[in-house]
C-alpha positions in Angstrom: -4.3 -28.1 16.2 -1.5 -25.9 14.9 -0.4 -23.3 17.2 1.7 -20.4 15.1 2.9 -18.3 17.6 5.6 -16.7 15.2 6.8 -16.5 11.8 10.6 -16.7 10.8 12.1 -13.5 9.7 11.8 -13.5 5.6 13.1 -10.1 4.6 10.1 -7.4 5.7 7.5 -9.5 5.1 7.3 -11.2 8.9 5.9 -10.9 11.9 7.3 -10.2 15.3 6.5 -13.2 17.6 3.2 -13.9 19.4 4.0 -14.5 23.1 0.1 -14.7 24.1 -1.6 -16.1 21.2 -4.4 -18.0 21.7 -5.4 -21.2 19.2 -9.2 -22.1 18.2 -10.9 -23.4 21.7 -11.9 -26.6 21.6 -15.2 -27.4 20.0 -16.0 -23.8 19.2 -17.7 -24.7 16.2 -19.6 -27.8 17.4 -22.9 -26.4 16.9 -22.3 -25.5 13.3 -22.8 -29.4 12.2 -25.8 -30.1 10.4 -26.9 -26.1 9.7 -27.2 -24.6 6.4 -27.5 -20.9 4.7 -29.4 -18.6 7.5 -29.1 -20.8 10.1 -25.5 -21.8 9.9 -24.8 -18.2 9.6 -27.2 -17.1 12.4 -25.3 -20.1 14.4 -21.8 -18.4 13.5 -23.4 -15.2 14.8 -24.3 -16.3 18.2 -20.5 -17.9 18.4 -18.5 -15.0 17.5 -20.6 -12.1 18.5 -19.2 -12.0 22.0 -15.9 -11.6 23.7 -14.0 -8.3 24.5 -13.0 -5.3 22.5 -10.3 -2.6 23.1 -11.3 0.8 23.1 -11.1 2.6 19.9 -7.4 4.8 19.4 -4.5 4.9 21.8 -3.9 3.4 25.5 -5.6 5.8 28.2 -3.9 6.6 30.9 -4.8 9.0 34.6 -3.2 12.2 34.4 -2.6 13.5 38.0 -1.3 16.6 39.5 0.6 17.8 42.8 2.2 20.9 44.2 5.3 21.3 44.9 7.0 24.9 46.2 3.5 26.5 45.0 3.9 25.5 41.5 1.2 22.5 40.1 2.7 19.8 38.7 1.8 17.7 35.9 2.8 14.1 35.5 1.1 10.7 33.6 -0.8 8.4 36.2 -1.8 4.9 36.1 -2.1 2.9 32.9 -6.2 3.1 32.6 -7.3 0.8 28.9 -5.0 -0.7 25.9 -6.5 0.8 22.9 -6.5 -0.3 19.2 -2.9 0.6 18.2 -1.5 -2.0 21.0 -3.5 -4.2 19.2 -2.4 -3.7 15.7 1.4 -3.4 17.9 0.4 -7.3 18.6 -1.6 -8.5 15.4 0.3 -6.1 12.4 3.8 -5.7 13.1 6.7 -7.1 11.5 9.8 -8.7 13.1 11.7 -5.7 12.3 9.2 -3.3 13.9 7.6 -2.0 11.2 3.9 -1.5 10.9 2.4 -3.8 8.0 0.1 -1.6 5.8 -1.8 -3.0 2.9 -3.0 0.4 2.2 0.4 1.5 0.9 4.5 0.7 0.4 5.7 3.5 2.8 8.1 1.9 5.6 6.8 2.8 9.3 7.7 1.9 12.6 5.5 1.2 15.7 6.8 3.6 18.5 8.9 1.7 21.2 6.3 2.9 23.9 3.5 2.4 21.9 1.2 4.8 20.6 -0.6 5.7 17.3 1.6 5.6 13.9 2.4 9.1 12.2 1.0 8.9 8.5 -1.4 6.2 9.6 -5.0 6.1 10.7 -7.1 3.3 12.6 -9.1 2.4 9.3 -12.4 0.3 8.6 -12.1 -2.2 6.2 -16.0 -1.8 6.1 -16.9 1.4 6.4 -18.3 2.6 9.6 -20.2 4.6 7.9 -22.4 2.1 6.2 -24.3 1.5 9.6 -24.2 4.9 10.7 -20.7 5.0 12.7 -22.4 4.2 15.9 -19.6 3.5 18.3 -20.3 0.1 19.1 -18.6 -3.7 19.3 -17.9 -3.5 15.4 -16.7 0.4 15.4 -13.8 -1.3 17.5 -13.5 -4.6 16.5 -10.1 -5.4 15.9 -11.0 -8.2 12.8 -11.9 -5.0 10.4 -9.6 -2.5 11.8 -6.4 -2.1 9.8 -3.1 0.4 10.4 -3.9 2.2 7.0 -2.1 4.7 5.0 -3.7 7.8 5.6 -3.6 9.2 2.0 -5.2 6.2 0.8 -7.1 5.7 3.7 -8.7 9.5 2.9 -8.8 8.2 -0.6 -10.6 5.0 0.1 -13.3 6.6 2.6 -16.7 5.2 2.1 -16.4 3.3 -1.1 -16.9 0.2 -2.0 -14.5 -2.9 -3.1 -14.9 -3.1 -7.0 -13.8 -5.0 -9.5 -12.2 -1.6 -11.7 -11.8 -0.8 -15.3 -9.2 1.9 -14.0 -7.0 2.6 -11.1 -6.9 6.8 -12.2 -7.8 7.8 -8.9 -4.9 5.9 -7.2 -2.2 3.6 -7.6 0.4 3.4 -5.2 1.3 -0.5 -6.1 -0.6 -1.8 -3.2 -3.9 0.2 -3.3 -6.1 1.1 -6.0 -9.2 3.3 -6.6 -10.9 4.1 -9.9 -14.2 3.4 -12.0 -16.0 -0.3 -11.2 -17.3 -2.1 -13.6 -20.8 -2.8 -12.1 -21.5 0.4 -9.4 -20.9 2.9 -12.0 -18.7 5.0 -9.6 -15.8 4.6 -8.0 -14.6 2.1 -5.6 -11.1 0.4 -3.9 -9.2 -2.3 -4.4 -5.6 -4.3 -3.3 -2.9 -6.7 -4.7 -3.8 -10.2 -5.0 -2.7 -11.3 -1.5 -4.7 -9.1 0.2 -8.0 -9.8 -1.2 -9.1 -12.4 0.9 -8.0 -10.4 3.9 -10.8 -7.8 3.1 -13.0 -10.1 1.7 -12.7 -12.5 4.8 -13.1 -9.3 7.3 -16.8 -8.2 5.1 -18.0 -11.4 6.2 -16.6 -11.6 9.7 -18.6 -8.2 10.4 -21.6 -9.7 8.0 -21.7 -12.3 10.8 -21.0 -11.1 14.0 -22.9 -8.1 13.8 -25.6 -9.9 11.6 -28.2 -7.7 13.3 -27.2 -4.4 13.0 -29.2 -1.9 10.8 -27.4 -0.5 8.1 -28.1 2.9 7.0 -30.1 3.6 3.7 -27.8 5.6 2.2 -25.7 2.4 1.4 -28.1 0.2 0.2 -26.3 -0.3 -3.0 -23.8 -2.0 -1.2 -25.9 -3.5 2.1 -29.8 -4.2 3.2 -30.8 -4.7 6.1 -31.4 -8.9 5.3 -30.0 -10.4 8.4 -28.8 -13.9 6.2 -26.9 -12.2 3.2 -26.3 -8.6 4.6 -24.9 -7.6 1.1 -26.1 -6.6 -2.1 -25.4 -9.5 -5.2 -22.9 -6.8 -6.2 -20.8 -6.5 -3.3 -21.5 -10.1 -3.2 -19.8 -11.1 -6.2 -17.1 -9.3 -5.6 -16.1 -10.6 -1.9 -16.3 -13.9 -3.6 -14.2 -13.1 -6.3 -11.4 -11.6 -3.7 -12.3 -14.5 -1.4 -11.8 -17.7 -4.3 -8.4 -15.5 -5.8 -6.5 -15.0 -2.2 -6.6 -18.2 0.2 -6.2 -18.2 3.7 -2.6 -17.0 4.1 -0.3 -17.5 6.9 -0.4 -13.4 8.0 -3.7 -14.0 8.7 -3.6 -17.0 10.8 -0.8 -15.3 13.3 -3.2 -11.6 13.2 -6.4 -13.9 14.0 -4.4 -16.3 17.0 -3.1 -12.1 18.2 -6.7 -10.9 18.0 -8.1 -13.5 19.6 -6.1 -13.7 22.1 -7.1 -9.8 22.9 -10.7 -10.5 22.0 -11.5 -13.8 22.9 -13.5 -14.5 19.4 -12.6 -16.0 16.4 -13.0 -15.1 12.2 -14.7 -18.3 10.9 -13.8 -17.3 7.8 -10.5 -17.4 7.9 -10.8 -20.6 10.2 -12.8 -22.1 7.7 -12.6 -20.4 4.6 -15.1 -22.9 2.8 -18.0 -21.1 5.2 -18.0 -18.7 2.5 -19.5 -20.8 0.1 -21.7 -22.2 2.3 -23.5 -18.9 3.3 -22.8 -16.5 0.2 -21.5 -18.7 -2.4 -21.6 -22.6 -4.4 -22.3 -24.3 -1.7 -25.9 -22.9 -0.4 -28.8 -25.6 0.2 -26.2 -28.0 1.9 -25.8 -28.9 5.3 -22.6 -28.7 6.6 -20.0 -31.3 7.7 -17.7 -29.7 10.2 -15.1 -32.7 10.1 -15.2 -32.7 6.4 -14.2 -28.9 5.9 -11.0 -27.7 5.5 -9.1 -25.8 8.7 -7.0 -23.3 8.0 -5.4 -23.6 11.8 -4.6 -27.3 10.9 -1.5 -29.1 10.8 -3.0 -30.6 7.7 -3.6 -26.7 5.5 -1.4 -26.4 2.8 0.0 -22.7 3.0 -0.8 -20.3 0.0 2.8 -19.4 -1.5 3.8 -16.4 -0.4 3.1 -13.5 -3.3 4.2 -10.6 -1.9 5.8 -8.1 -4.2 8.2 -9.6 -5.8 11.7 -8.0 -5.1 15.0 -7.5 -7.3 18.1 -6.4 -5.7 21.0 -4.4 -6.7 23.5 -5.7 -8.7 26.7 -7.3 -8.1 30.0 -7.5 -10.1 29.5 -4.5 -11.9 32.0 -4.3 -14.9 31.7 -2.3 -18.6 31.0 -5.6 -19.9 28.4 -7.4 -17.2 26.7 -7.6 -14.1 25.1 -10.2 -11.6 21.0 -9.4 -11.2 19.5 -11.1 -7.9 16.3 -11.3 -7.2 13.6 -12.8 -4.1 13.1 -16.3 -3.9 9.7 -16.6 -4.7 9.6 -20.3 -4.9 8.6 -20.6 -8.6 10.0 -22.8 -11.5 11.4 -20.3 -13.8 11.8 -16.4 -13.8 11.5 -13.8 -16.3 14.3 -11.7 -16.3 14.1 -8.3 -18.6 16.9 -6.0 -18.8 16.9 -3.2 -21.1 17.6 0.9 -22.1 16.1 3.3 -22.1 15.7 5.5 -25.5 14.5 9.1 -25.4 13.2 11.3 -28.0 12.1 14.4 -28.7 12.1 17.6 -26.1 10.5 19.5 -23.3 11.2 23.5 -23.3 10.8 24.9 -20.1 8.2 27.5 -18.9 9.1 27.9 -15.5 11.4 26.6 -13.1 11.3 27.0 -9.5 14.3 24.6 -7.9 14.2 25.3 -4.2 13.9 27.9 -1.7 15.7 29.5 1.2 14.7 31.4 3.8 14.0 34.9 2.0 13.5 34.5 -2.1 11.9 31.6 -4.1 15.2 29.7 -5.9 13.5 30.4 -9.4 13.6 31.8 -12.8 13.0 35.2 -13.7 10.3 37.2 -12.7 7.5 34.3 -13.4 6.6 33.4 -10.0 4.4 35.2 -7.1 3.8 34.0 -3.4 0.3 34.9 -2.6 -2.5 34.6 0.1 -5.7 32.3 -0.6 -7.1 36.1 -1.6 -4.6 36.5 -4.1 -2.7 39.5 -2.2 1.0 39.4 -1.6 2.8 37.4 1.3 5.7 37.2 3.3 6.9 33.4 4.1 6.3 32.0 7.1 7.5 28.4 8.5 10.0 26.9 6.8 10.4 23.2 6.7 14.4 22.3 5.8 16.9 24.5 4.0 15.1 23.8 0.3 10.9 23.7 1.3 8.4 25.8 2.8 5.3 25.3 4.0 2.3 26.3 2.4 0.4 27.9 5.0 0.7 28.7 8.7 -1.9 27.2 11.1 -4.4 29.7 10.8 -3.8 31.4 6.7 -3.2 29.8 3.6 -0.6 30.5 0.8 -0.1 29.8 -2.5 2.6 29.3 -5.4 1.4 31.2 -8.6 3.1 30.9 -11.9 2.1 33.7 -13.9 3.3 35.7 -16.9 4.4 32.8 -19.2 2.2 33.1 -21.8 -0.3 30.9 -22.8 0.3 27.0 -22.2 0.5 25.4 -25.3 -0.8 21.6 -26.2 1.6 19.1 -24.2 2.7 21.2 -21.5 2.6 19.5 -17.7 3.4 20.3 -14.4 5.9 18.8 -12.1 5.9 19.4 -8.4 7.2 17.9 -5.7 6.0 18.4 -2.3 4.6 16.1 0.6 2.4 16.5 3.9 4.3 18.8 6.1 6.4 17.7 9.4 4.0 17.2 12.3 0.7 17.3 10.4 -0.8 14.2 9.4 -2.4 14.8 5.9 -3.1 16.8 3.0 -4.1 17.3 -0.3 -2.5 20.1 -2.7 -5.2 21.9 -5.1 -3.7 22.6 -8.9 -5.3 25.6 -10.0 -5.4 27.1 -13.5 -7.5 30.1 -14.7 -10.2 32.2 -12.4 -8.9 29.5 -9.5 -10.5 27.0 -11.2 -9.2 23.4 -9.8 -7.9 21.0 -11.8 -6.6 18.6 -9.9 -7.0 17.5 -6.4 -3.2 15.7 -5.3 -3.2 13.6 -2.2 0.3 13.8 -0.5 2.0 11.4 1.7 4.9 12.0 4.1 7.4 10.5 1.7 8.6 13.5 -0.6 7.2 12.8 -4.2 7.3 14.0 -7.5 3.4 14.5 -8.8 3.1 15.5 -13.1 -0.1 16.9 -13.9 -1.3 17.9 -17.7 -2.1 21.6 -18.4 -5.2 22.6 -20.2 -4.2 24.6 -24.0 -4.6 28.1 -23.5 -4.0 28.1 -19.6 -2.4 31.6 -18.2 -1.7 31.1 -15.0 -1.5 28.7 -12.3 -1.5 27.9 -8.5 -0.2 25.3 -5.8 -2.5 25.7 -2.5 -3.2 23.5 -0.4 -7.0 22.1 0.2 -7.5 23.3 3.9 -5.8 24.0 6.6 -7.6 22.2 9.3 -7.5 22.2 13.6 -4.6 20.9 16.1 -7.2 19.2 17.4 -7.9 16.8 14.3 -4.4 17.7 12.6 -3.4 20.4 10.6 -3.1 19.6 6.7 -0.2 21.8 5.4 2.3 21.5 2.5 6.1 21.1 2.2 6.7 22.2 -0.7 9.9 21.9 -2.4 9.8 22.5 -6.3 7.9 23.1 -9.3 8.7 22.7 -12.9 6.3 24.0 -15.9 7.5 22.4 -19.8 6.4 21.4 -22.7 7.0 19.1 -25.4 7.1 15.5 -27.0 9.1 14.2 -24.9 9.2 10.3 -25.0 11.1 7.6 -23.2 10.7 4.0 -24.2 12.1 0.7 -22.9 14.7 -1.5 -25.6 15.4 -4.3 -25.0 19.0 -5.8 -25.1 19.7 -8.6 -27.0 18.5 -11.8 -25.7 16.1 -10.4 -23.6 13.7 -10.9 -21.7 15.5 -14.6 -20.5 14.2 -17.3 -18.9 15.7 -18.1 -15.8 15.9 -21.5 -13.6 17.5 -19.2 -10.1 17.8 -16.5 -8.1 20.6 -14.9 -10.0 21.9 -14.7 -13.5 25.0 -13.1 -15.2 24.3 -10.8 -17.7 26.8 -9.9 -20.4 26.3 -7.0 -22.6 29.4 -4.1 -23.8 27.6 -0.7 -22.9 29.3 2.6 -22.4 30.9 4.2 -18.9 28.4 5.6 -17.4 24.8 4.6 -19.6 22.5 3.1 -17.5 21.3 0.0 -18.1 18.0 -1.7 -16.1 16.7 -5.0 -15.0 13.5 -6.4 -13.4 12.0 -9.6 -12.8 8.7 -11.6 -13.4 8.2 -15.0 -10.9 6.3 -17.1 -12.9 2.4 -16.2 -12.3 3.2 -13.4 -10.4 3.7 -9.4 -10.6 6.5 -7.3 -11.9 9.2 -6.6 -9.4 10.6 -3.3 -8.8 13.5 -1.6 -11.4 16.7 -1.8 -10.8 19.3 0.6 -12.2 22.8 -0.8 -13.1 26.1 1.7 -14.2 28.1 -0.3 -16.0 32.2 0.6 -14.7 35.5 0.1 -15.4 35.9 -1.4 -11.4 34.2 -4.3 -9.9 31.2 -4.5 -7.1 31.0 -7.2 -4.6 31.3 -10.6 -5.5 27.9 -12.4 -4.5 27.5 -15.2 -7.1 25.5 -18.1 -5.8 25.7 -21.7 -7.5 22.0 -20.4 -8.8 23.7 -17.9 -11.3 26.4 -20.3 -12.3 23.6 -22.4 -13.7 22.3 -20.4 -15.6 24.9 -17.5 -16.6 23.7 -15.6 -20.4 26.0 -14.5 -22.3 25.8 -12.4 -25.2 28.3 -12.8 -28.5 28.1 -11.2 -31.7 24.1 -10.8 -31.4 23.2 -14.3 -30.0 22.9 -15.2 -26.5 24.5 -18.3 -24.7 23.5 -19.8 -21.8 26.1 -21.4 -19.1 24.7 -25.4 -17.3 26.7 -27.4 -15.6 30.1 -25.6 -16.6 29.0 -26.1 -20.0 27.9 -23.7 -22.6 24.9 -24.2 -24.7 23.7 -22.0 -26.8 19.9 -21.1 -27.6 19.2 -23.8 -29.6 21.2 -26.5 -27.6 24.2 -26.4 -29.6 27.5 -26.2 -27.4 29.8 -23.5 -27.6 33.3 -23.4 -27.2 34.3 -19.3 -25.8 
């Protein structure tokens, strides 16, 4: 039996070691052999229903007193209960300390004394809410529980995975909500890799807790039928997420680190052909247990790892080239694209507001009022930084109003950028336009960001406020808010292509040569065969030279561009498109 107590470092996507994980007991699933559809899953149920949990949050700890000189004094006692968040500390945390979310790309870091995550909440992957958020074995079981994003997490609430037509609700690059195909609202849904993850975690709780009653509320997505649990639906899309995103090697180090917490196993990620068995092509047989596949084996081939593809900055920087570099994604070829970018038209500003300090609004002319929630005038309150205020104190709301710029006409948008304010955990900023009516509803995060929103024709006036304000006990919600910009126009950036591009690319590196002027930015990005975009990478072409990082990968396959046509440089040798040699 394979025993993966760690994971080598591979950039941010690795896990800290596993100094107590615990392997698959021998003969755990013995009585498995021979069962079939409600019976092999009532079996699973009676195995993995028991064990321990951690209590729900933080660790809990005494808090004595004693007197000293007349005065009471106040000091932590003994350590009483780990909670959740030392299990995600064991189960979700990467060798570098940071906290892995597949709710979001926002870099966190587990405290050094443990302790909840700011920006993150302790989040269901099935909604407690679907049995009525009882706090019982599965309100606290860590094989669900996930360190979540807390925008998304707020976004995600109690819907459903989906299969969407849209992501217009949210798209962060890891997280997704909009308009499913089948439930006619909206619902959630992830990158490829983490499919199975939540797929996997359905059933787990589908099993374990196999007899729980599910609230009626939910009974497009679950019924109270202890054998499937879920509705065809909700079926067919776990089996979807299940088939696209095997068992990965994340999830065999976070089930070793739960189980050694809990004492249970998932034997769905175990043995991911248990899916089929119970749910999918493989109901009416009995099963084998020695002919399945085992995911904690020597013998399972690993899933190559998909994560984001990466590109890196540039090297060798020059008027004339530059070296691109990208994440070894073990693939056969690479798509490289680099291109401009060509802009047309205009935008004519309405309003700008470009920071603030402690006693006027940095902003143009007379256009701009800060207001109560009533609409009254205001005096500014906490200030968060030199450039941003909050939107509200802990008790009163405010709000930005642009006013007096006559009507908005077609095309006009507003940029703002704000984020959840320092200390609170969460928020949401309401875009208001005439009579207060809302237009949009923005969650924030705690990374600053800019957020454009279209403006209705004919719209007169318009306010930034935040949703609600909220308690200290459950975290207040207010707004840092930085700037605002209100335009118009037909403004239009497109991507061009250079010449050559996109190339195809046999390494983790190529040279790319292509005259451009001081200073005009040029970009690059890379597609891994079969897999998603990577992230943009901006290059200045200069007169001086970066670092010299050229691997024996970028040698091989160096592209050059001459009078139009592009050459490519093997072996020393020049060859151009076609296969012809070229002589520089």
């Amino acid at each position: 039996m394979k025993s993966l107590k760690f994971l080598c470092s591979i950039l941010l996507f690795s896990y800290t070691a596993y100094l107590y994980a615990e392997d698959m007991p021998m003969g755990y699933y013995n009585a498995i052999q021979d069962t079939q559809d409600s019976v092999l899953k009532a079996t699973l149920h009676q195995i993995i229903k028991g064990g321990e949990r951690l209590q729900y949050g933080p660790n809990e700890y005494h808090t004595t007193t004693k007197v000293e000189n007349g005065d009471t004094i106040w000091r932590p006692g003994d350590f009483e209960a780990y909670g959740t968040w030392h299990g995600f500390q064991l189960a979700d945390q990467l060798s570098n300390g940071c906290v892995w979310d597949m709710y979001s790309t926002t870099k966190r870091y587990f405290p050094i004394q443990g302790g909840s995550v700011a920006g993150m909440n302790i989040e269901h992957c099935l909604p407690k809410s679907w049995w009525g958020g009882t706090e019982n074995d599965a309100y606290k079981d860590l094989y669900h529980l996930n360190p979540a994003d807390q925008a998304a997490n707020n976004n995600k609430s109690n819907f459903p995975p989906g299969i969407l037509n849209d992501s217009n609700k949210v798209n962060n690059g890891i997280f997704f909500m909009g308009q499913d195909s089948q439930w006619g609202g909206l619902a959630f849904s992830v990158i490829d890799e983490y499919k199975g993850d939540f797929a996997r975690a359905y059933f787990y709780v589908a099993t374990a807790y196999h007899d729980m009653q599910w609230d009626a509320t939910y009974s497009k997505y679950v019924t109270n039928d202890s054998y499937l649990t879920f509705t065809p639906h909700l079926v067919e899309v776990l089996l979807l997420w299940h088939r696209i995103d095997p068992v990965s090697e994340k999830e065999i180090n976070r089930l070793d680190a739960i189980s050694s917490i809990q004492h249970n196993r998932n034997p769905f990620i175990e043995y991911p052909e248990l899916v089929e068995y119970i749910w999918g092509n493989m109901q009416g047989h009995a099963v084998e247990l020695s002919r399945l596949q085992c995911a904690t084996s020597d013998q399972y081939a690993l899933p190559i790892d998909t994560i984001n593809p990466i590109a890196f900055p540039a090297t060798e920087v020059t008027q004339h080239s530059f070296v691109a570099h990208w994440k070894d994604q073990a693939r056969v070829s690479y798509e490289l694209q680099v291109f401009t970018l060509q802009e047309s038209g205009h935008n004519d500003t309405l309003i700008t507001m470009h920071g603030f300090n402690k006693d006027i609004v940095i902003a143009s002319g007379d256009k701009i009022q800060w207001l109560k929630e009533d609409g009254t005038s205001a005096q500014y309150r906490q200030m968060d930084g030199t450039h941003a205020t909050c939107l509200s104190s802990t008790t009163e709301k405010r709000q930005i109003r642009f006013t007096n710029f006559g009507y908005a006409p077609a095309n006009t948008y507003l940029t703002v950028k704000c984020c959840v304010y320092k200390g609170d955990e969460t928020a949401d900023l309401l875009v208001r336009g005439n009579n207060d009516q809302v237009l949009y509803t923005q969650p924030l995060t705690l990374d600053e960001k800019y957020y454009t929103f279209a403006i209705p024709e004919g719209t007169t006036t318009i306010s930034m406020i935040q949703k609600e304000i909220g308690t200290k006990a459950k975290g207040y919600h207010r707004i840092s808010f930085q700037q605002a910009y209100l335009y118009h126009g037909d403004y239009i950036c497109q991507e061009v292509d250079i010449s050559g591009s996109p190339f195809t690319v046999y390494g983790i590196s190529c040279s790319v040569k292509h005259t451009l002027s001081i200073g005009t930015p040029i970009y690059y990005r890379v597609v891994p065969q079969g897999l998603r975009t990577s992230n943009i990478v901006t290059v200045y072409p200069e007169l001086s030279t970066g670092v010299a990082n050229m691997d024996t990968h970028s040698k091989k396959n160096e592209k050059i561009i001459q009078n139009g046509q592009l050459f490519i440089l093997q072996d020393s040798k020049k060859y151009n498109v076609l296969g012809q040699p070229y002589d520089k």
